[in-house]
Structures are given as C-alpha cells and as structure tokens.
C-alpha positions, 0 to 999 in steps of 0.5 A, a space after each residue: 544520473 538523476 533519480 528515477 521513479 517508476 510506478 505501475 499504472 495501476 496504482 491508486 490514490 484513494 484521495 479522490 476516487 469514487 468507486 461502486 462496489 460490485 454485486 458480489 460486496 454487497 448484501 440485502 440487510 433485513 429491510 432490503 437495503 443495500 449494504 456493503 460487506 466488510 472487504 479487509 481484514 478487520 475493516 469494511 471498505 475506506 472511503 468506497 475503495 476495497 483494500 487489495 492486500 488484505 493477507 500481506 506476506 511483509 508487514 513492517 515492524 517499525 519505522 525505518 529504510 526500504 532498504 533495512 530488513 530489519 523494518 520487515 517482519 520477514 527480516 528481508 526485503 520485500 519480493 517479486 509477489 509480495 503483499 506489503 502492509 507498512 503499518 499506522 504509526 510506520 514511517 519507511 523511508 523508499 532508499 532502493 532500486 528494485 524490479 521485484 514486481 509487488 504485487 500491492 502496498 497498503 500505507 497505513 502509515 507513511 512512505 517517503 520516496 527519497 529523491 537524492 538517490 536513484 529508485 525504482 519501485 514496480 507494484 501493481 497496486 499502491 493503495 495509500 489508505 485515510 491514515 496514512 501519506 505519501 511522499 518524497 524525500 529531498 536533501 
C-alpha cells in the first residue's frame, strides 16, 4: 500500500499569503496611525499572519522522530487538542500514523514528512513560520 498523507484544509503556508489584521490587532499609536499589536508570545505578526499556537501543550526538546517521545517535552506524542511548537534549530522527522486532531503546529524549525512509510496527520492549522521548512523525506 503506498504512503498516505493527509492535511486538514485549514492549513497554511505563510509563503504567500496576505493578510489584513482585524480591528481588535490593531491600535491607533500617538499620531493616529494604525499599527498592529503583538499577537504570539514574544513576537508581533510574521509576515501579516498571526500565530495560532501562541500557549502550546507539546513543545519539542531537540530533534528527533514524530514518533519518539523523547522529542516532546511531554515525554509523550502529541494528542487529540494539542497546541505543537517544533522549535528553531528542531528538525522532526513525521515517521506515524495518527487521527488525534491537533489543534495547530507552528514550525519554528524544520518537519520532514517521511514518504517510505505510510502517515497520516490531522491538524487544524500547520502554520510554517519564516524560519522554519517543510518537507518530505524520501528513501
């Protein structure tokens, strides 16, 4: 059978997007400009697209495989509901098959979707900031 991967239709590339903030991240500074709030911990908007795991449940403690709880800071796998932070520096290779529905991902670092074995991830957002990439994995 031949690898399968699925991702939820909500997820974005920042690559290209454009994206207007709404009233509520925007603030009048002292001259009446518009300016926009900070919207992520420790960060302002990148590149126009708010981040959506700003308070993640599973934050990655080096690189390593999906697959290895010892990658998470939870020393377990990501679950149904989790907010995912893989950080800068973080390469983790995506080894699983899983239909615990993530609730986001933000890739600091790198994500490598292995394609010499099946897989299956189910996330609402997978949010791939400017530093860091997404790819597949080949044998």
């Amino acid at each position: 059978m031949s690898s399968t991967r699925i991702f939820a239709a909500a997820a974005i590339f920042t690559c290209a997007v454009s994206f207007t903030a709404p009233a509520w991240a925007q603030d009048d500074d002292a001259e009446g400009e518009r300016s926009l709030q900070s919207m992520n911990m420790g960060g302002s908007i990148s590149k126009g697209i708010p981040r959506f795991c700003t308070d993640p449940t599973v934050i990655t403690t080096g690189s390593g495989n999906w697959s290895d709880p010892a990658t998470w800071s939870t020393k377990k796998l990501p679950a149904a509901e989790d907010l995912v932070l893989i950080k800068a520096g973080h390469t983790v290779t995506y080894d699983t098959v899983s239909d615990a529905a993530l609730k986001c991902i933000d890739v600091e670092g790198r994500v490598e979707f292995k394609t010499d074995v099946p897989t299956r991830l189910t996330v609402g957002t997978l949010h791939v900031l400017p530093t860091g990439l997404s790819s597949t994995l080949g044998s």
